[in-house]
VMD Tcl script that draws the C-alpha trace (Angstrom):
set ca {
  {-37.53 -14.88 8.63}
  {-38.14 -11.40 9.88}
  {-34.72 -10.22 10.78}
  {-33.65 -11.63 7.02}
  {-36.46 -8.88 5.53}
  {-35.54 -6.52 7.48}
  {-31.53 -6.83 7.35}
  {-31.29 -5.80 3.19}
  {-33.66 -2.96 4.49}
  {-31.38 -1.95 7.16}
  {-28.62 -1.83 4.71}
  {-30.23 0.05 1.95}
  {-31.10 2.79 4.51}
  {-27.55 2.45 5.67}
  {-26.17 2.94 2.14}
  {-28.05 5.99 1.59}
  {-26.94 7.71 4.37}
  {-23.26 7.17 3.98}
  {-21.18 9.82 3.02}
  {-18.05 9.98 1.12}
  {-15.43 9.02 3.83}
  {-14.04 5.40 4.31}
  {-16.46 3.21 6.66}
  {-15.97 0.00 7.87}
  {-18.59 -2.58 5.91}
  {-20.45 -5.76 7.33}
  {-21.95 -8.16 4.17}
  {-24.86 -10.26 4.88}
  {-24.95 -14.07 4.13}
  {-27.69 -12.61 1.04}
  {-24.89 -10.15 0.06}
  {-26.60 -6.82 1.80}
  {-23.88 -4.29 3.01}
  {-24.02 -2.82 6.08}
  {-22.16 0.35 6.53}
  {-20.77 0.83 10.32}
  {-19.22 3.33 11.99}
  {-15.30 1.93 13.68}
  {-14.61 -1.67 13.41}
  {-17.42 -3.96 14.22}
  {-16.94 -7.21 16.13}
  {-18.47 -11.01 17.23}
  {-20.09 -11.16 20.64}
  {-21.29 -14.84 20.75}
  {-23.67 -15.14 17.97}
  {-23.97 -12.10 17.54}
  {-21.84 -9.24 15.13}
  {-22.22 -5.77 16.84}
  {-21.60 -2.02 15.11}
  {-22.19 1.05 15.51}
  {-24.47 2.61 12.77}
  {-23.27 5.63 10.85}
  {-25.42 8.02 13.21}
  {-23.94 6.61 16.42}
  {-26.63 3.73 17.44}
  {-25.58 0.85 19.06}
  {-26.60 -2.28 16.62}
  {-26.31 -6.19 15.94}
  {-27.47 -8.68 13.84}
  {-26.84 -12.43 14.06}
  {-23.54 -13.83 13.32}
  {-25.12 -16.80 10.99}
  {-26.37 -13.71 8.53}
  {-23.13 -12.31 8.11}
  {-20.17 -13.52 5.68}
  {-17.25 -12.57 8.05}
  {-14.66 -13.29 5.25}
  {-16.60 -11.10 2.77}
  {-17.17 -8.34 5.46}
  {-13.09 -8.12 6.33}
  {-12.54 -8.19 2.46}
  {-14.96 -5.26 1.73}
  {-13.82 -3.63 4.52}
  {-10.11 -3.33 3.33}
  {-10.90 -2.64 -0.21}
  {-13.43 0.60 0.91}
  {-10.02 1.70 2.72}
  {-8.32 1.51 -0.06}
  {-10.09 3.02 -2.10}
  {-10.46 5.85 0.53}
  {-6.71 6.06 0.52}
  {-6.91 6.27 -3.18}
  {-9.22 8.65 -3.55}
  {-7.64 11.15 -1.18}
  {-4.13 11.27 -3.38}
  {-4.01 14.45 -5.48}
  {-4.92 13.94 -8.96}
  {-1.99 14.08 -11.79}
  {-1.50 16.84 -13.76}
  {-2.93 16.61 -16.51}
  {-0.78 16.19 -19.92}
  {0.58 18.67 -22.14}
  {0.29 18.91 -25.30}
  {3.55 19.82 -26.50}
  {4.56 22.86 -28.46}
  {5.97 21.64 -31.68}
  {5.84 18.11 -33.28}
  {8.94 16.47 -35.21}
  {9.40 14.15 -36.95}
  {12.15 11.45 -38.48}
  {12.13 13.52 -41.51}
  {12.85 16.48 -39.58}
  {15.97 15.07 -37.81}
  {19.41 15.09 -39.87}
  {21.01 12.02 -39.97}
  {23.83 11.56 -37.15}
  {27.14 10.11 -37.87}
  {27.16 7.88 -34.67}
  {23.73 6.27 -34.86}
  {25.00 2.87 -33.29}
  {27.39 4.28 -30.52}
  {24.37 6.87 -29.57}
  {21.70 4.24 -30.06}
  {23.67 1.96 -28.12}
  {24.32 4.95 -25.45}
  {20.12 5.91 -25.54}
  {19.39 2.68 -24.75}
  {21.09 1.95 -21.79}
  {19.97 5.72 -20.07}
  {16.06 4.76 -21.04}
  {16.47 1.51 -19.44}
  {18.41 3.11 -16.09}
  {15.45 5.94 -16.34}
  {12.76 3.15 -16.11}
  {14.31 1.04 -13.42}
  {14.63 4.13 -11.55}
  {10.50 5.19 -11.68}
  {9.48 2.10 -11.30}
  {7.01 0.82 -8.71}
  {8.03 -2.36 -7.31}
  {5.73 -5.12 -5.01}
  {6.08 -4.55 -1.43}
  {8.13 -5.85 0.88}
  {6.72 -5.32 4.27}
  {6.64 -7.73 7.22}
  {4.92 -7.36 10.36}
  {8.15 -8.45 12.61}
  {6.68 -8.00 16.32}
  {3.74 -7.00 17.51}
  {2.23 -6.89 21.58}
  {-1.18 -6.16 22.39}
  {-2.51 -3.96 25.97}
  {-5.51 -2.55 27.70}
  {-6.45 0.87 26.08}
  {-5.57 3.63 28.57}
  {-9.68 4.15 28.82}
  {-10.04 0.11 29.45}
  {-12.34 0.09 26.86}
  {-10.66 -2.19 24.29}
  {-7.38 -3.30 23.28}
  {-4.64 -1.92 20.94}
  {-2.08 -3.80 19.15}
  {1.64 -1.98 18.87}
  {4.18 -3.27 16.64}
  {7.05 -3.01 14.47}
  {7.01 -3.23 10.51}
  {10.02 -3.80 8.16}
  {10.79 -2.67 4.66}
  {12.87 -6.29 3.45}
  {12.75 -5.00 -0.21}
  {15.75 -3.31 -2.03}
  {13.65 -0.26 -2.41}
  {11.87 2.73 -0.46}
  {8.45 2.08 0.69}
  {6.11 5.01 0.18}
  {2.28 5.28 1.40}
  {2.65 2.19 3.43}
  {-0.80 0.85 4.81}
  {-1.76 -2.16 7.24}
  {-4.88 -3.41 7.72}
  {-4.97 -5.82 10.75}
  {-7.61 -8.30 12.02}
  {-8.00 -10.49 15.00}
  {-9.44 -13.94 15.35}
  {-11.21 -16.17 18.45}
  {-10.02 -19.01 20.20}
  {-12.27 -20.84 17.35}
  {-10.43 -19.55 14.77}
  {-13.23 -17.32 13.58}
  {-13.08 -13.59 12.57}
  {-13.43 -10.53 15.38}
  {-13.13 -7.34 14.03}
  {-10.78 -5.45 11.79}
  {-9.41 -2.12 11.57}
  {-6.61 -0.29 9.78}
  {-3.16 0.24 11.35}
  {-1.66 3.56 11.80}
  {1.99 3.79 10.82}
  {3.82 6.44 12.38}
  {6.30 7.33 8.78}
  {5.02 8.09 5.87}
  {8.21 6.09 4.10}
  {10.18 3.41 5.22}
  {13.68 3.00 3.62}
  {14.78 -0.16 2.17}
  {15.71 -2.41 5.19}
  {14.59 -0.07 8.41}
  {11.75 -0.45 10.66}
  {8.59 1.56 11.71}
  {6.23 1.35 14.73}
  {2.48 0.85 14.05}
  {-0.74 1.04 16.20}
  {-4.11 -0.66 15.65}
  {-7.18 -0.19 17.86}
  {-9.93 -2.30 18.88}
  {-12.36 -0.50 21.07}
  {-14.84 -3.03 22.91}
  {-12.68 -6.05 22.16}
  {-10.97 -7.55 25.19}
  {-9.02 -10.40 24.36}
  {-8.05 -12.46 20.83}
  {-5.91 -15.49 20.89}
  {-4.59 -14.69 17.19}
  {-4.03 -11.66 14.69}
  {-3.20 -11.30 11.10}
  {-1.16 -8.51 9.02}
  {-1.76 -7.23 5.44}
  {0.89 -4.63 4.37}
  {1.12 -2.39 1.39}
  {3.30 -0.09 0.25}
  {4.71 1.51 -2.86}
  {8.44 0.87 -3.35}
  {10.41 3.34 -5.25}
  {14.15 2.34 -6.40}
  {16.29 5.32 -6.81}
  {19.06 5.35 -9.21}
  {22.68 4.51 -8.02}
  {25.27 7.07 -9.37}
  {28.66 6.15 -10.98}
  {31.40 6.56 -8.30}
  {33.35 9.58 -8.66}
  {33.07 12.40 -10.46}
  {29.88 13.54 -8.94}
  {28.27 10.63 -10.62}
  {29.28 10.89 -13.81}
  {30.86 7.81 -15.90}
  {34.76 8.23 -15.29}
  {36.34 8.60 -18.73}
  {38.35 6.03 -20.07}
  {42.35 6.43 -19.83}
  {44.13 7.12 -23.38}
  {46.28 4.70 -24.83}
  {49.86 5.69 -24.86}
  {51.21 6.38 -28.25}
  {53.51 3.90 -30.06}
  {57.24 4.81 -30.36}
  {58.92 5.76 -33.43}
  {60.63 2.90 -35.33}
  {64.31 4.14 -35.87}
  {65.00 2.65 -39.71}
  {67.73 0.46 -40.61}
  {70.99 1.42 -40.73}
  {73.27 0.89 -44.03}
}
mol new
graphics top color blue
foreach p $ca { graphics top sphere $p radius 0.5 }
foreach p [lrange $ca 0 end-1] q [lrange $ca 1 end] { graphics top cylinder $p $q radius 0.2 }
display resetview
């Protein structure tokens, strides 16, 4: 009963102390969070961190929600990740306003309408984001050169029609039980992967020396980019002109 008063204390001192950057988060079976500093891991029945300042730590494994810590976990990274994108410009207000009543009327409102419609709709394909389509492929796990841990290497695939910008991978390892480890983000050596290549990735696990399983969560933003016409530089080829009737000879008397 002692260690469950003094865990939500723990993390409320933990809480205040953390600063703006992305942390790794433990969440307590009471829903406390824990702030810690790397990936934390289970050692028996016990979950043990490192606290922000650098101090060795556990609590018991039976006070923590696993699933809810590896959940929080990716979404503080992500919103990290977010959060470090520059902000958009912001809008301008533009110069003049028209109207329909200050547009003449055009002579070819259905082949233009017709022709408007069809660039809007290639414009939007074009800037759209799409879902990702990155797999894990093959991965291989070794000793870290300090023998202090293990790192995972790996190779990740863009299967999607599209470019894959930002990617991210979060990765987490389970025990021969089946249970949860520790968790930690991947580093992906590209910052874009074109539609159907391959990157290498890297995920480290200091004080973790063996896992019999891992899983792979991949993100990315995929950006289609618009396919020209062929020939003339990209342009529509124009269509050929009829050839011109021949002149009826008339009758003769």
């Amino acid at each position: 009963m002692a260690n469950r008063l003094r865990i939500p204390l723990l993390a409320a001192a933990l809480l205040a102390a953390a600063g703006p950057a992305r942390a790794d988060w433990l969440v307590t079976t009471d829903g406390g969070l824990i702030e810690t500093k790397g990936p934390w891991k289970v050692d028996g029945r016990r979950v043990v961190f490192q606290m922000p300042n650098g101090t060795l730590s556990s609590v018991r494994s039976d006070e923590v929600d696993l699933d809810r810590s590896a959940a929080e976990t990716a979404r503080a990274a992500e919103a990290a990740r977010r959060a470090a994108e520059p902000a958009p410009e912001p809008k301008r207000e533009p110069v003049m306003r028209l109207t329909e009543k200050d547009i003449p009327p055009s002579t070819a409102v259905a082949e233009e309408g017709e022709e408007g419609e069809a660039g809007t709709a290639e414009g939007a394909a074009a800037a759209a984001a799409v879902a990702s389509g990155l797999e894990v492929i093959s991965w291989d796990k070794t000793a870290t050169a300090a023998g202090d841990g293990l790192e995972i290497f790996g190779t990740i695939k863009n299967n999607s029609p599209n470019n894959i910008t930002s990617p991210s991978l979060m990765v987490m390892i389970y025990g021969a039980d089946g249970g949860l480890m520790a968790t930690n983000e991947g580093t992906i050596n590209v910052g874009m992967i074109p539609a159907g290549k391959t990157a290498n990735f890297r995920a480290a696990f200091p004080g973790v020396h063996d896992f019999s399983a891992a899983k792979f969560d991949a993100q990315g933003r995929g950006f289609r980019a618009p396919t020209p016409e062929p020939g003339n530089g990209g342009a529509a080829a124009p269509e050929p002109e009829a050839p011109e009737a021949p002149e009826e000879e008339p009758p003769s008397e």
